[in-house]
C-alpha positions as CSV (number, residue, x, y, z in Angstrom):
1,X,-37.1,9.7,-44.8
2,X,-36.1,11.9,-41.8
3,X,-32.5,10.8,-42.1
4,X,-32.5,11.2,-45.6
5,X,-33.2,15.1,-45.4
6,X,-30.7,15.0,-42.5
7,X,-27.7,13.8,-45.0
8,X,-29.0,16.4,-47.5
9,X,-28.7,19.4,-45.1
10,X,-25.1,18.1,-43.5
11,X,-24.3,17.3,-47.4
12,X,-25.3,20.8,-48.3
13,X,-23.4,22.3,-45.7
14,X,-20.4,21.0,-46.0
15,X,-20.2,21.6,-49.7
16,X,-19.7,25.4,-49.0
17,X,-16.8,24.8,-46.5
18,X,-15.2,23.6,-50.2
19,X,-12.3,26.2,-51.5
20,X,-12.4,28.1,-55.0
21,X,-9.8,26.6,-57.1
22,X,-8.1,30.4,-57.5
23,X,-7.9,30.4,-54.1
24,X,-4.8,30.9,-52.3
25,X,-1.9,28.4,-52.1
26,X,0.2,27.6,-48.9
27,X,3.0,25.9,-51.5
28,X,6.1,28.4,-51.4
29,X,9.5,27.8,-53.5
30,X,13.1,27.4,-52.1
31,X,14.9,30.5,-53.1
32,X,18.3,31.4,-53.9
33,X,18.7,35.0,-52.5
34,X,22.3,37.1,-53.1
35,X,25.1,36.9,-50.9
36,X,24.2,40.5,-49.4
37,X,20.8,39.8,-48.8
38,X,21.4,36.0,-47.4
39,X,24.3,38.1,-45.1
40,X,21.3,40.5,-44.0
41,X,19.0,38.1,-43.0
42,X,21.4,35.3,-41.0
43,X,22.5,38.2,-39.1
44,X,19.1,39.3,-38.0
45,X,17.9,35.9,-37.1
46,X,21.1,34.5,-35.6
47,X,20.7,38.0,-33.4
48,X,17.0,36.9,-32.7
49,X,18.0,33.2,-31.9
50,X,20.8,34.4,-29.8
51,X,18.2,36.2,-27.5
52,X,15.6,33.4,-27.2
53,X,18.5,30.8,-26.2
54,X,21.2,32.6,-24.7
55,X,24.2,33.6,-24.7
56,X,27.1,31.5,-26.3
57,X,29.0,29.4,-23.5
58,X,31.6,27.1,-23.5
59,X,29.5,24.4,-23.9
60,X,27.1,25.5,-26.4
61,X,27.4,24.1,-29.5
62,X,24.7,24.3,-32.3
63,X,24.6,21.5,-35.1
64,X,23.5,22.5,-38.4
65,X,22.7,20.0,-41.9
66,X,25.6,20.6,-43.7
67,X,24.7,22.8,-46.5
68,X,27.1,25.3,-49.5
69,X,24.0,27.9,-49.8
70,X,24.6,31.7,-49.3
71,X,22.1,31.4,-46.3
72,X,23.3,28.3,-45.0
73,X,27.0,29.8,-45.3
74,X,25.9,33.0,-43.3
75,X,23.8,32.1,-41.0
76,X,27.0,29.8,-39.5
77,X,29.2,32.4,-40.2
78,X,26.9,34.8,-37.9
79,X,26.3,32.2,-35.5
80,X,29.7,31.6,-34.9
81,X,30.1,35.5,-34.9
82,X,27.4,35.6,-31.5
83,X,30.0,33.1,-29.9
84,X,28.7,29.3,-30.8
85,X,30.7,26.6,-31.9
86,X,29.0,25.1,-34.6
87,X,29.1,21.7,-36.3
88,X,28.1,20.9,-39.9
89,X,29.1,17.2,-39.3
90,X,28.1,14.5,-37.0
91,X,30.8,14.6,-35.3
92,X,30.5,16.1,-31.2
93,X,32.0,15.2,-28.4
94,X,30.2,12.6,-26.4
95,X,29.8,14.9,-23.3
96,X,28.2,18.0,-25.4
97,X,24.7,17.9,-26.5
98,X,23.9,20.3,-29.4
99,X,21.4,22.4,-30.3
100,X,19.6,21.2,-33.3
101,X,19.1,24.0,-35.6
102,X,17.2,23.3,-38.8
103,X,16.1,26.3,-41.2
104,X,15.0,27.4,-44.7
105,X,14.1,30.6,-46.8
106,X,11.4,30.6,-48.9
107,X,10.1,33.4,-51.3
108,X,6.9,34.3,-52.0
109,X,5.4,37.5,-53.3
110,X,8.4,39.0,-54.2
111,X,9.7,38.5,-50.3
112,X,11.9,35.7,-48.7
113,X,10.7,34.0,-45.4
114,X,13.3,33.2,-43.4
115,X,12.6,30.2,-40.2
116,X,15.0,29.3,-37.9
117,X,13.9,26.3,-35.7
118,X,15.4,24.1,-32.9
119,X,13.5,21.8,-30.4
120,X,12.4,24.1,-27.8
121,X,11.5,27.2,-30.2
122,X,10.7,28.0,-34.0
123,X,11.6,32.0,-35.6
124,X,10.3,33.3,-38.3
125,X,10.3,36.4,-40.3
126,X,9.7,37.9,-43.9
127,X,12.4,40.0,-45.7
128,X,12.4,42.5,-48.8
129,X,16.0,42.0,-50.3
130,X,17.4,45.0,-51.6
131,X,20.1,45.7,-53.8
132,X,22.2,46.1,-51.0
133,X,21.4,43.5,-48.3
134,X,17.2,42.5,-46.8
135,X,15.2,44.6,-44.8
136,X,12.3,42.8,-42.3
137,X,9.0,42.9,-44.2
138,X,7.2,41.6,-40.6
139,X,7.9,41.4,-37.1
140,X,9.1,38.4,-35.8
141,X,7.4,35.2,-35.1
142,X,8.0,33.6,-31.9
143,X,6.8,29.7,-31.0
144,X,8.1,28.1,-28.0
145,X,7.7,24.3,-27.9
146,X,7.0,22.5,-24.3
C-alpha cells in the first residue's frame, strides 16, 4: 500500500512539470531577409568571427556549404573582405586545413537570428532589419567549445 501512495505522489508531481499547450515554441523559420539587411548582418558577424579566430593569414582558409542566399552570398563576400580565402567547394589543398564554418538566420518575432559556428566556437546574435540594412537587437553570444 505504501508504494502505491508513493507512485501517486511522484505521479502527481510530475504531472505539473507538464507544459500548457499555448506555451512557447523553440521551432523558428528559415528566412529570407533583403540584400541590405543580409549585407548588415554578414558584416557584423564576420567582424565578430574575425575577433574570436584571428586574424586572416596565409594559411587560413575557411570552408563554407555552398549556398546562392543573400546571407550566404555576404557573409563570404565579408569574410573574404577581413582577409580569408574561402572555399564553397570541396576542393583544398592537401597541406591546408580549413575552418569549418556552418551558419543560418532564422526569424522570429519580427527579428532575424543570425549564428555563425565553427568547431572550436558558436556566435550568435538577433537583428532588427531596417529598410536600409539590420541593426543588433542583442548583444552577442559567445560559446567556445573544448
Amino acid at each position: 500500500m505504501g508504494k502505491l501512495l508513493g507512485y501517486f505522489v511522484v505521479a502527481a508531481l510530475l504531472s505539473g512539470c507538464q507544459t500548457a499547450d499555448d506555451a512557447l515554441t523553440t521551432s523558428s523559420t528559415p528566412v529570407a531577409v533583403t540584400r541590405p539587411a543580409a549585407s548588415a548582418i554578414a558584416g557584423d558577424m564576420a567582424s565578430r568571427l574575425a575577433e574570436q579566430i584571428g586574424p586572416a593569414g596565409a594559411t587560413t582558409t575557411i570552408k563554407m556549404a555552398k549556398d546562392t542566399s543573400e546571407f550566404a552570398t555576404a557573409l563570404e563576400a565579408a569574410l573574404k573582405g577581413w582577409g580569408y580565402t574561402v572555399v564553397t567547394d570541396s576542393k583544398v589543398a592537401k597541406d591546408i586545413k580549413p575552418v569549418e564554418l556552418s551558419y543560418s538566420i532564422e526569424g522570429f518575432d519580427g527579428q532575424v537570428l543570425a549564428k555563425l559556428s565553427t568547431p572550436s566556437i558558436a556566435l550568435g546574435r538577433a537583428y532588427t532589419p531596417t529598410a536600409a540594412g539590420a541593426v543588433p537587437a542583442s548583444p552577442l553570444s559567445i560559446m567556445q567549445r573544448n
